[in-house]
C-alpha positions as CSV (number, residue, x, y, z in Angstrom):
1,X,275.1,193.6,40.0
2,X,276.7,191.6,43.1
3,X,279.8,189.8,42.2
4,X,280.6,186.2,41.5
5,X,280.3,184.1,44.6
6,X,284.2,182.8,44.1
7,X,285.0,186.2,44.5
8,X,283.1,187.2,47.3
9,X,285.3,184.4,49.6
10,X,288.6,186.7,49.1
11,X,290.4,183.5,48.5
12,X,292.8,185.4,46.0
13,X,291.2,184.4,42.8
14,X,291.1,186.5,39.9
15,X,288.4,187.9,38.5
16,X,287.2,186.5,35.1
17,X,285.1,189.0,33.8
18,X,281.7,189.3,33.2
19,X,280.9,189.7,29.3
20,X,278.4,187.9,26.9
21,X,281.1,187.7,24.8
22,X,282.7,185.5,27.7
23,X,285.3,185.7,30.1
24,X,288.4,187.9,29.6
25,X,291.5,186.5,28.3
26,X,293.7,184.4,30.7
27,X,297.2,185.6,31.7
28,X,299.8,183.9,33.4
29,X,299.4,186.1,36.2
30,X,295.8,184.3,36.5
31,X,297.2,181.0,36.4
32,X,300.0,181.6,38.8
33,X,296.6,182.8,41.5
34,X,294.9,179.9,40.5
35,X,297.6,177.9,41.4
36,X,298.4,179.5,44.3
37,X,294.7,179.0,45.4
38,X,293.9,176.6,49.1
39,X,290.2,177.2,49.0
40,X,288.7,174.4,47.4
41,X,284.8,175.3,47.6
42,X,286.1,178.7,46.3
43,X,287.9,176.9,42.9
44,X,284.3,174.8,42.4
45,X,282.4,178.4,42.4
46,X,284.8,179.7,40.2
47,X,284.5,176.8,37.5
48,X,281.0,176.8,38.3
49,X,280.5,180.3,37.1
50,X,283.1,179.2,33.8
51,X,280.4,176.7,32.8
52,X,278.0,179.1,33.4
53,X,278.8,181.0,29.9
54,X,276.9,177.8,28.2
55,X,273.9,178.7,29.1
56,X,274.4,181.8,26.4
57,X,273.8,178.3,23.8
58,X,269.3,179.2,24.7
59,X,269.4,182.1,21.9
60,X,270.9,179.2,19.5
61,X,267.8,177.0,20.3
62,X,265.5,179.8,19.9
63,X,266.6,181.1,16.6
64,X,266.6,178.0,14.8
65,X,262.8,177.2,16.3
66,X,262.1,180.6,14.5
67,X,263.5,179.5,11.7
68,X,261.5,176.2,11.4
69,X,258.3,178.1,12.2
70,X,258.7,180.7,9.5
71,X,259.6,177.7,7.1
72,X,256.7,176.3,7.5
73,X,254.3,179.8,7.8
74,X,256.3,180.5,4.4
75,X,258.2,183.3,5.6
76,X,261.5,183.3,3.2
77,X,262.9,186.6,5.3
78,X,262.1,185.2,8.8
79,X,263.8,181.8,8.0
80,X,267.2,183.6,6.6
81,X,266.9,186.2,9.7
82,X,266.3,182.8,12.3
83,X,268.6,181.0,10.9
84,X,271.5,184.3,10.8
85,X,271.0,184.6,14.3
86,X,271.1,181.0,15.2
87,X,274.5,181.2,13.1
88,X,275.9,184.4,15.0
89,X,274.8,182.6,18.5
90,X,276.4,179.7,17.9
91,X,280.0,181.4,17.2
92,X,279.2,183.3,19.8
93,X,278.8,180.5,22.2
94,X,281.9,178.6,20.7
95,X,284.1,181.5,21.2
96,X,282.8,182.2,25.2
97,X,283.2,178.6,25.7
98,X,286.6,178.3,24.6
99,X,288.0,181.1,26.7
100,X,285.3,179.6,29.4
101,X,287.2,175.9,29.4
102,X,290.6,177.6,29.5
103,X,289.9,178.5,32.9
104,X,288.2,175.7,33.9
105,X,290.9,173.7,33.0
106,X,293.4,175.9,34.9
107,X,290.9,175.4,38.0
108,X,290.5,171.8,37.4
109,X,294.5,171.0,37.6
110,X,294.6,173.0,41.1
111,X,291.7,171.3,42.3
112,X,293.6,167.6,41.2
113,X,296.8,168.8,43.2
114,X,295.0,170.0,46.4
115,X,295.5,167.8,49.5
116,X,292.7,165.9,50.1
């Protein structure tokens, strides 16, 4: 697996993890090398990869059309099983987004205070 492309410019970023559970928590040590951060193409690829852990919200879409099919096929134990999983994705999805938008939002106030 190659690495994010915001790491790959060596522009002192830290790395945010790669999980489907999200990114990894944010310290202050994080913000302080966000912060710190000139390269402004490299802070879009990073937020760019942050937003990135929405597109976990597909399994959510799925498992509730499974749920809708097996209601109307008549299939009680597919409909509860659909809709269990469309339940789990979605706090799944809730909880990488809000680590997700922590970041982005560190990236987004560097990006407002860089020199134009």
């Amino acid at each position: 697996m190659t690495s994010p492309a915001y790491l790959d410019r060596n522009a002192g970023l830290p790395d945010m993890g790669a999980s489907g559970r999200g990114p990894r928590r944010m310290g202050a040590a994080d913000v302080d090398a966000v912060m710190a951060c000139e390269d402004a193409e490299a802070l879009a690829e990073m937020k760019a990869y942050a937003r990135s852990y929405f597109a976990m919200s597909g399994l959510i879409v799925m498992a509730t059309g499974g749920a809708v099919a097996a209601s109307l096929t008549g299939r009680a134990r597919w409909v509860g099983a659909s809709t269990a999983v469309a339940v789990l994705a979605g706090l799944g999805v809730i909880e990488a987004r809000r680590s997700a938008r922590q970041w982005e939002a560190v990236v987004d106030a560097r990006l407002a205070t860089l020199p134009a």
